[in-house]
Structures are given as C-alpha cells and as structure tokens.
C-alpha positions in Angstrom: 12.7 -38.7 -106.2 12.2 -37.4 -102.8 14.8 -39.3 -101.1 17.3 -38.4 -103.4 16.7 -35.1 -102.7 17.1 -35.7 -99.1 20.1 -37.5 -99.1 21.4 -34.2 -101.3 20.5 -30.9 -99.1 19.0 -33.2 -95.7 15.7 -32.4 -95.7 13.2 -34.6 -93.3 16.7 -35.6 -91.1 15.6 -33.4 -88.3 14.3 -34.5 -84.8 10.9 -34.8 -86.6 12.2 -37.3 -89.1 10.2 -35.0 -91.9 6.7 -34.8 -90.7 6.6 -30.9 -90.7 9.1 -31.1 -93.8 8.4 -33.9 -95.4 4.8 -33.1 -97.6 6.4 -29.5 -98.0 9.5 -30.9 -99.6 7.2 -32.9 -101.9 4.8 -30.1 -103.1 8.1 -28.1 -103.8 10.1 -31.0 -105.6 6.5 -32.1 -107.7 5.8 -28.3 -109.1 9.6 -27.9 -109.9 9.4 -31.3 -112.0 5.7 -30.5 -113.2 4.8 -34.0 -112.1 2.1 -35.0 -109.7 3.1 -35.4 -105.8 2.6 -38.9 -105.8 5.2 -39.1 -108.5 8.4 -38.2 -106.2 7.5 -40.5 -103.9 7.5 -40.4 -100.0 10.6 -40.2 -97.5 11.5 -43.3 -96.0 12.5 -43.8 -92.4 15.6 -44.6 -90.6 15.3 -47.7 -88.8 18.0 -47.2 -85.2 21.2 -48.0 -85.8 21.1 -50.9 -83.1 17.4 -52.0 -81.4 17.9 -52.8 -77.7 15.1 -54.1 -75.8 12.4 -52.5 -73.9 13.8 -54.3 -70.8 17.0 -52.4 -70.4 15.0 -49.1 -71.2 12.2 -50.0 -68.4 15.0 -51.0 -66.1 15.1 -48.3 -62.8 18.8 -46.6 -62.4 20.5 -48.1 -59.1 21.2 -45.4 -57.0 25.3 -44.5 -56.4 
C-alpha cells in the first residue's frame, strides 16, 4: 500500500503534502508489484496537529 510505503522512506511528506510525488510514487510502487495503480491505493492527508480558528489568523498584529 502507498501509505505504508510513505510512512517507510517519507515520500508525499514534503511542503506539497505529495501532489508532485504522490501519483509518481504510485506508478513506481504499482509496476514493482505488477498490480494496477489503483491497487496501492492513494496517500492520505495529515489533518493539523491542533485547528485554531480563522479569527485569531484574521486578527491584525498590535503594533509594539
């Protein structure tokens, strides 16, 4: 499966969260099993550690 192999060498962990890698990785993972790439599955996201709310984020800095 295509998450195991992420979780083993880090592929799709980048800033792009595998949307340059991530079809790559499957083509690569599919011919080396002889299987078809919708058998290895698809990387699954990474939900943020800890949501905060658009409030604080829209929020101007107070000047010092």
């Amino acid at each position: 499966e295509l998450n195991r192999l992420k979780a083993l060498c880090r592929v799709g962990m980048g800033r792009c969260q595998g949307r340059m890698c991530g079809a790559a990785a499957a083509e690569i993972l599919a011919a080396h099993r002889g299987v078809p790439v919708e058998a290895v599955g698809r990387l699954r996201g990474q939900a943020p550690v800890k949501p905060i709310p658009v409030a604080i984020e829209d929020t101007p800095e107070e000047a010092a």
